[in-house]
C-alpha positions as CSV (number, residue, x, y, z in Angstrom):
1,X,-100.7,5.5,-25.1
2,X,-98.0,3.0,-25.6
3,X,-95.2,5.0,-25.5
4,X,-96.9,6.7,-21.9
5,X,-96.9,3.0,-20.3
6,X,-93.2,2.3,-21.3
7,X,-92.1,5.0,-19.9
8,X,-94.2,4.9,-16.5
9,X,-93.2,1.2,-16.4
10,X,-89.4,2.2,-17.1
11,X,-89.8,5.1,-14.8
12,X,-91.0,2.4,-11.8
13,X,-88.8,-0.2,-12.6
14,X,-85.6,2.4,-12.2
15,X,-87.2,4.0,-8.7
16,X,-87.3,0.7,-7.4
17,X,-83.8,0.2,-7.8
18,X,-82.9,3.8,-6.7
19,X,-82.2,5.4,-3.5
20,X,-84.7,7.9,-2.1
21,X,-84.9,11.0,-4.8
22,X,-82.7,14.1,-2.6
23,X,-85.9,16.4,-2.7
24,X,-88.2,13.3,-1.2
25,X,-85.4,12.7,1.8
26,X,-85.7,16.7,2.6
27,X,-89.3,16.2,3.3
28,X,-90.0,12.8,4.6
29,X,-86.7,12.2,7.0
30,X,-88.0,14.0,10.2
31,X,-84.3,14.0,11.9
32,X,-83.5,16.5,9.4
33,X,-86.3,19.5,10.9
34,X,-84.5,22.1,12.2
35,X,-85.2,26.0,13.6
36,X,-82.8,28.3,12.3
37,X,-81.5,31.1,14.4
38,X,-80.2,34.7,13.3
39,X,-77.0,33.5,13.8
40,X,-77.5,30.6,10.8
41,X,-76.8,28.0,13.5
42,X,-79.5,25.0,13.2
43,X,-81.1,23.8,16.5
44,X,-83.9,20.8,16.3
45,X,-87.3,21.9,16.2
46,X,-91.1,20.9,16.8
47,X,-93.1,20.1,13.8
48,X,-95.0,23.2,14.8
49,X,-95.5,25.9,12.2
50,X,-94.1,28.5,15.0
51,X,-91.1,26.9,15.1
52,X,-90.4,27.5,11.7
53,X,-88.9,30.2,9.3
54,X,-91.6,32.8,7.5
55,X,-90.5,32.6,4.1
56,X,-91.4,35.5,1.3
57,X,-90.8,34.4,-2.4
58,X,-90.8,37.4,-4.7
59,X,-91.4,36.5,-8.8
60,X,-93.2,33.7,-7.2
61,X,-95.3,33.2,-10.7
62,X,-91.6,32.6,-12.4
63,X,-90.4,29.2,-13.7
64,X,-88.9,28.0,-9.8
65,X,-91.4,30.5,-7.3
66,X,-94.2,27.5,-7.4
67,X,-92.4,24.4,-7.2
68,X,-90.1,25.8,-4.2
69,X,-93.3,27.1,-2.4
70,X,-94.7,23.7,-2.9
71,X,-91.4,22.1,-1.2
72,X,-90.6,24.7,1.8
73,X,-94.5,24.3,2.7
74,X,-94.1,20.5,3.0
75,X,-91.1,21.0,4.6
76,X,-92.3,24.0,7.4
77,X,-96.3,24.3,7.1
78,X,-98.4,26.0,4.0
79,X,-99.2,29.3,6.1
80,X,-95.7,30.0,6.9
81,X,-94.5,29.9,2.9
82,X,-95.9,33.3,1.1
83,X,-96.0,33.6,-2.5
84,X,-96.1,37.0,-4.0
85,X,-96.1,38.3,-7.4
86,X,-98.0,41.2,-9.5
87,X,-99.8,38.8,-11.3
88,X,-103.2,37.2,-10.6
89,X,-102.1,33.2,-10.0
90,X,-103.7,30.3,-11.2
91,X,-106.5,29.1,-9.3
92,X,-104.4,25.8,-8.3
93,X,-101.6,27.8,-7.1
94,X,-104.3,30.4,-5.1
95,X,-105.3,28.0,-3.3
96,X,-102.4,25.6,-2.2
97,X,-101.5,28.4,0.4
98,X,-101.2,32.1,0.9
99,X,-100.4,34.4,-2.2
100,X,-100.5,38.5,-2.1
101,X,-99.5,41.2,-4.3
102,X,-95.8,42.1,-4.2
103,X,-94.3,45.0,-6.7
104,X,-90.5,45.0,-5.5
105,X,-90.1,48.3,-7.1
106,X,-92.3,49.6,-4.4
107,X,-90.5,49.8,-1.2
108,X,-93.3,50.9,1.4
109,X,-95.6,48.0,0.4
110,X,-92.5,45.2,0.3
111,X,-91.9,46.7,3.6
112,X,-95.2,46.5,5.5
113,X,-95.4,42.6,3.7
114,X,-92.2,42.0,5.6
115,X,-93.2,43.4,8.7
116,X,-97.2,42.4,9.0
117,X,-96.2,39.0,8.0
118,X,-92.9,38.7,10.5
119,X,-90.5,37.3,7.6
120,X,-88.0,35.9,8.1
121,X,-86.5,34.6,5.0
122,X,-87.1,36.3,1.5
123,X,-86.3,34.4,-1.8
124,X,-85.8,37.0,-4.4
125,X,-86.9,35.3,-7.4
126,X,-88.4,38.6,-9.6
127,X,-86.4,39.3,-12.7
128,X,-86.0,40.1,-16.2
129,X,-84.4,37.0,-17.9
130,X,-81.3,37.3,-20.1
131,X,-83.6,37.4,-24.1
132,X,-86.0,39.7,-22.6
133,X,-83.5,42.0,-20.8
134,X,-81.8,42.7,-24.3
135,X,-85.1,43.4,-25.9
136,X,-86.1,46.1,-22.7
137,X,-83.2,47.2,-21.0
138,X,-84.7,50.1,-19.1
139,X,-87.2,47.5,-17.5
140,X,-84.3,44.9,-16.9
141,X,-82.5,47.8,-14.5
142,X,-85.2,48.2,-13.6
143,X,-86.3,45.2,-12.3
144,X,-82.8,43.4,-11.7
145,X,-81.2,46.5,-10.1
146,X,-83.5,49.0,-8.5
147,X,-85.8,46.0,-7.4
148,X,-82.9,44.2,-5.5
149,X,-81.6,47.4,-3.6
150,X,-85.1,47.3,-2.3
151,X,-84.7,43.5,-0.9
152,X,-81.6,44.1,0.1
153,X,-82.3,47.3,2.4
154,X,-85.2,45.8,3.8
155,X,-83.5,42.4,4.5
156,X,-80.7,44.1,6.3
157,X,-83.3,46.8,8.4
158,X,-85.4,43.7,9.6
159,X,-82.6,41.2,9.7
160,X,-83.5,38.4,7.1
161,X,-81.9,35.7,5.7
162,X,-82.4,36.2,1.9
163,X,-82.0,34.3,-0.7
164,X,-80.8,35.9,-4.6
165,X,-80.3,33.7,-7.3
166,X,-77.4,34.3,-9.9
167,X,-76.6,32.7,-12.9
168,X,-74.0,31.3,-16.1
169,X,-75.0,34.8,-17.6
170,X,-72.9,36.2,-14.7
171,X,-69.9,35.0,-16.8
172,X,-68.6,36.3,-20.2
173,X,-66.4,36.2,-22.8
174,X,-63.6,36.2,-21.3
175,X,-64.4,34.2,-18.5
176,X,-62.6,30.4,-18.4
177,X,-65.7,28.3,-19.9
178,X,-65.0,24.3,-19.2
179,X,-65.2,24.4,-16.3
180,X,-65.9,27.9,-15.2
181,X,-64.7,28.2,-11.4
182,X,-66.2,30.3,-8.6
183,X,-63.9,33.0,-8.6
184,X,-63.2,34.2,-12.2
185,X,-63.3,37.1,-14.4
186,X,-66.7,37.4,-15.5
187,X,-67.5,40.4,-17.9
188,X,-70.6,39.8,-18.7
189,X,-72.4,41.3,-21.8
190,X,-75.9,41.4,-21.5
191,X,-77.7,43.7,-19.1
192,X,-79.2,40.3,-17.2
193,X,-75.4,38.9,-16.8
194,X,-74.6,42.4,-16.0
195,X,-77.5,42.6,-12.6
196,X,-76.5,39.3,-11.9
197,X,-72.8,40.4,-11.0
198,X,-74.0,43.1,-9.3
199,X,-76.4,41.3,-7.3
200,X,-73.3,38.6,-6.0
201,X,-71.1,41.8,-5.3
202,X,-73.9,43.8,-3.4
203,X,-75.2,40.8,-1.2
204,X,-71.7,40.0,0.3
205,X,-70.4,44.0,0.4
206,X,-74.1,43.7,2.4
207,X,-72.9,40.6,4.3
208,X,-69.7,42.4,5.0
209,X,-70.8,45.9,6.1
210,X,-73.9,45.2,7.8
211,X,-74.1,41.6,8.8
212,X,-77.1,40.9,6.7
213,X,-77.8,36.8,5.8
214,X,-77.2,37.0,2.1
215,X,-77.0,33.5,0.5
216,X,-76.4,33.1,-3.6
217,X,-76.7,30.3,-6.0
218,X,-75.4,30.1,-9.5
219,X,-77.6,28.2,-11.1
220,X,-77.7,26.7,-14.9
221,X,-80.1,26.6,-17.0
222,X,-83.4,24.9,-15.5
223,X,-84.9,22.5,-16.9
224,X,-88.7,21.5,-16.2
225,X,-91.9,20.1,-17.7
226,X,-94.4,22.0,-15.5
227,X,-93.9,25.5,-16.1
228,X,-93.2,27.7,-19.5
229,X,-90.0,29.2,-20.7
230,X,-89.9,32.6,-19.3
231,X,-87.8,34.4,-22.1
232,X,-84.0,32.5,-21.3
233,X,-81.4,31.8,-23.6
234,X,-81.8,27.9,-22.4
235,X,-85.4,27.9,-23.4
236,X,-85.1,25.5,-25.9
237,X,-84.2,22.9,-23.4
238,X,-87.4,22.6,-22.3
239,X,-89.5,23.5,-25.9
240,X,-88.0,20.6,-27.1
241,X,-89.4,17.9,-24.8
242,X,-92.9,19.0,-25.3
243,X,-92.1,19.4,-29.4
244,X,-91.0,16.5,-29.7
245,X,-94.3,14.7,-27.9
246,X,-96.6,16.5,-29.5
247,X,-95.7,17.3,-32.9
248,X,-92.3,15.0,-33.5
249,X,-91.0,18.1,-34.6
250,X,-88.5,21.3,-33.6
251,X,-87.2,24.1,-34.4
252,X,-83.7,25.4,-32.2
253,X,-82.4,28.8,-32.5
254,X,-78.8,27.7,-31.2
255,X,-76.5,26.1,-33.0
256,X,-76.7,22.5,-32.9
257,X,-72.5,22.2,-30.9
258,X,-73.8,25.0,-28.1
259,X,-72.8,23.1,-25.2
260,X,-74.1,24.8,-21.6
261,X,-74.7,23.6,-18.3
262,X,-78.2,22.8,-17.6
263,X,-79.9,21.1,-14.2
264,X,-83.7,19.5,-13.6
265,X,-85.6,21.6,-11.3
266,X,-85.9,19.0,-8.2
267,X,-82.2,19.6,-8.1
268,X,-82.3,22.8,-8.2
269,X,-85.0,23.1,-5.8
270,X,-83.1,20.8,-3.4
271,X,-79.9,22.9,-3.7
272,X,-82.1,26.3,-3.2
273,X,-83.3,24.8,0.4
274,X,-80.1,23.2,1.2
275,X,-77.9,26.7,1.0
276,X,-81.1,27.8,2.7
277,X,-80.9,25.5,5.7
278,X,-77.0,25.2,5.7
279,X,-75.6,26.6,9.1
280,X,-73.4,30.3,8.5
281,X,-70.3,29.3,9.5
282,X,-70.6,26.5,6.6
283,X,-70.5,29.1,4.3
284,X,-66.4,30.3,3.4
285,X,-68.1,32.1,0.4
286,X,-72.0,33.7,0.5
287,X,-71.8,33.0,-3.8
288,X,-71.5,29.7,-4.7
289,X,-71.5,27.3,-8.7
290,X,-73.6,24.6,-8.8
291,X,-73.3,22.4,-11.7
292,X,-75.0,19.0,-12.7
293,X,-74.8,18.2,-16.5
294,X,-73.9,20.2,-19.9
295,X,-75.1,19.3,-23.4
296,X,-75.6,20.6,-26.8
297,X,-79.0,20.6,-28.9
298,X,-77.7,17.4,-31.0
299,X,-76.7,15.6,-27.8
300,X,-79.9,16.0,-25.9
301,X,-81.9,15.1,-29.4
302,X,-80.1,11.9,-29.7
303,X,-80.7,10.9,-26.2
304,X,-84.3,11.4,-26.7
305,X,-84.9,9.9,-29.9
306,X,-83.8,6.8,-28.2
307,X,-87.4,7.1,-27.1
308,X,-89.0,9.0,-30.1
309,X,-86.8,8.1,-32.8
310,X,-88.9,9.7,-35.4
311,X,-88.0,13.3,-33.7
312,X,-86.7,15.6,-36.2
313,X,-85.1,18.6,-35.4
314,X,-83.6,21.8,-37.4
315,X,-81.7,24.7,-36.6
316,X,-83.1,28.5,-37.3
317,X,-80.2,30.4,-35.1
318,X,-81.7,33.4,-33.2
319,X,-78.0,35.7,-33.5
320,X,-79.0,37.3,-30.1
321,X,-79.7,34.5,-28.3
322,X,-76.4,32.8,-30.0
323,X,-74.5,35.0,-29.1
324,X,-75.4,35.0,-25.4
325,X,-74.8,31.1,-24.9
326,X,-71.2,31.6,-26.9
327,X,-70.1,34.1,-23.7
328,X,-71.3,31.7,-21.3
329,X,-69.5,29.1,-19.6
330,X,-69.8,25.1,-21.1
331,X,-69.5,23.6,-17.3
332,X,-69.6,25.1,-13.9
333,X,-67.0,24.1,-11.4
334,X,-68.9,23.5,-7.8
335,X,-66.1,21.6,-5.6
336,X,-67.0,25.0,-3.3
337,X,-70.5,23.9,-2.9
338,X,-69.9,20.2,-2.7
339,X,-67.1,20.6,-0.2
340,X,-68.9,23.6,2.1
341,X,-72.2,22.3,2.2
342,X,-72.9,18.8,0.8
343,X,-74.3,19.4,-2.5
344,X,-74.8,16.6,-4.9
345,X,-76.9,16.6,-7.8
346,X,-79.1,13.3,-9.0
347,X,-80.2,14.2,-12.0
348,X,-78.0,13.0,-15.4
349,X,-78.8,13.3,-19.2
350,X,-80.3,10.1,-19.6
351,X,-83.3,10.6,-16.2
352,X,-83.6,14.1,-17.3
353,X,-85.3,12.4,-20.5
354,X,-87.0,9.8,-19.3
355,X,-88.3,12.2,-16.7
356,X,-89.2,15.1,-18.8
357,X,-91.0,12.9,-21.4
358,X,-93.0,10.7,-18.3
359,X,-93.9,14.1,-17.1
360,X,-95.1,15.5,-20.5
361,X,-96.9,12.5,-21.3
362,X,-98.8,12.0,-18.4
363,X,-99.8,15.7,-18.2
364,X,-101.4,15.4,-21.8
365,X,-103.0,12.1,-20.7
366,X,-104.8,13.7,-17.9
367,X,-105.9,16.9,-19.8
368,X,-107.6,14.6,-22.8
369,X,-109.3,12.9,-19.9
370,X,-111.3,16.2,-19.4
């Protein structure tokens, strides 16, 4: 209990001192509402909900789908965000607003989805992460590639803006690692990495050929307390907070000198609605880094056992997984995005912690209380 209320004390003592948090501006500044035409030109808009965009997020039961519903649906009205997945949802994400059933891989369905509910953007968020892929290729194609030819056709056919994440497993071996830059060889070596690619180079040949919206994010590894590691290399990014606050103790399986670029989710978030929202002619590329901090397993230990000191941790090396993070790059190289666009992340080692460890604690606080 005592560690809690020196953390939430710490926690409001540093806000105070702090500029508005990025994601917080997003929502509360009402200059910053805008309708978004076909063209990706912004014009100001009415707070109405028919002013704004109709947004589909696909996977939306993955680590990012339910905290980037929550923010679009503050940010444009709960009925005009949809989450879909082919997963029952928790009751708490059932009823903050409107969730169907989506399978990607079947195109009539995704298609009358688009259509009955007049989308308008479509954040493609389904996918087989990089562990997993390795352990079930056939699904990872699957998934990753025959999936996203399905988003992309349909996007294109009903003239979307969509939204496909990419990611550091788009890089390799062979690509530069510290920093890696936008445009790079990149090689990758699992069948994740190897989507991923294809995914950046479909979207703009799509952009190209056909005109269609396509808008792409690189993003690191994501750290947050509310949602479960779904099967990433990173994983132990997050495991390690919640280890280390309820048992004091954790096992990695990278080596302890793995250094990779990682972000907290409100940036990430953030940066998701700001490519989102940014106007088309903004854009010189439609694939774009964005980087925020990179650590190792010993470095992220030390800076929490400045608040847990008694944390131990030990290293059990998964070879797969190791041998993902050593193609990967240690740093991403984002001038593009901060140049083009405006983005900035917030988030550094040191609040990651504190943040992670507030969350965690007050989320185990609450749940005794029941």
């Amino acid at each position: 209990m005592m560690l809690v209320m020196q953390l939430l004390r710490s926690a409001v003592r540093h806000a105070g001192s702090r500029p508005q948090r990025g994601v917080e501006r997003l929502i509360s500044s009402s200059s910053h509402h805008h309708r978004i035409s076909a063209s990706g030109r912004t014009h100001p808009s009415s707070c109405t909900d028919a002013d704004h965009p109709k947004v589909l997020i696909t996977g939306g039961l993955g680590q990012l789908g339910v905290g980037l519903a929550k923010l679009l649906r503050r940010r444009f009205g709960k009925n005009n965000v949809i989450l879909s997945d082919i997963k029952k949802p928790p009751t708490d994400v059932y009823l903050n607003g409107p969730f169907i059933f989506s399978d990607i891989l079947d195109y009539k369905n995704l298609r009358e989805i688009v259509v009955n509910n007049n989308i308008s953007w479509l954040v493609h968020y389904s996918a087989v992460l990089s562990a997993v892929g390795e352990s079930n290729v056939a699904l990872a194609k699957e998934v990753n590639i025959t999936g996203l030819h399905n988003i992309l056709d349909i996007a294109t056919e009903h003239g979307l803006r969509v939204f496909v994440p990419s990611t550091i497993g788009a890089f390799g071996p062979s690509s530069p690692k510290d920093p890696t830059p936008d445009l790079c060889v990149q090689r990758p070596r699992t069948i994740y990495g190897v989507s991923k690619v294809h995914a950046e180079l479909m979207g703009e040949y799509y952009h190209h050929r056909y005109g269609l919206d396509f808008r792409c994010l690189r993003y690191p590894g994501i750290i947050s307390a509310d949602s479960q590691p779904g099967g990433g290399t990173t994983d132990y990014a997050v495991q390690i907070f919640h280890a280390a606050v309820k048992t004091g103790c954790f096992e990695c399986n990278l080596r302890s000198d793995t250094r990779l670029p990682m972000m907290y989710i409100d940036d990430c978030l953030r940066a998701t609605l700001e490519i989102l929202e940014a106007p088309a002619d903004t854009l010189i590329s439609r694939t774009y880094n964005i980087n925020a901090m990179s650590f190792t397993p010993h470095s992220l230990t030390q800076e929490i056992q400045k608040v847990l000191p008694d944390l131990k941790v030990t290293y059990n090396v998964d070879p797969v997984r190791q041998a993902i993070a050593d193609g990967w790059p240690m740093a991403l190289e984002d001038s593009a995005a901060r140049r083009d666009w405006g983005w900035k992340h917030e988030y550094d080692l040191p609040e990651l912690v504190q943040t992670m460890l507030t969350h965690i604690n007050t989320g185990n606080q609450v749940a005794q209380a029941y």
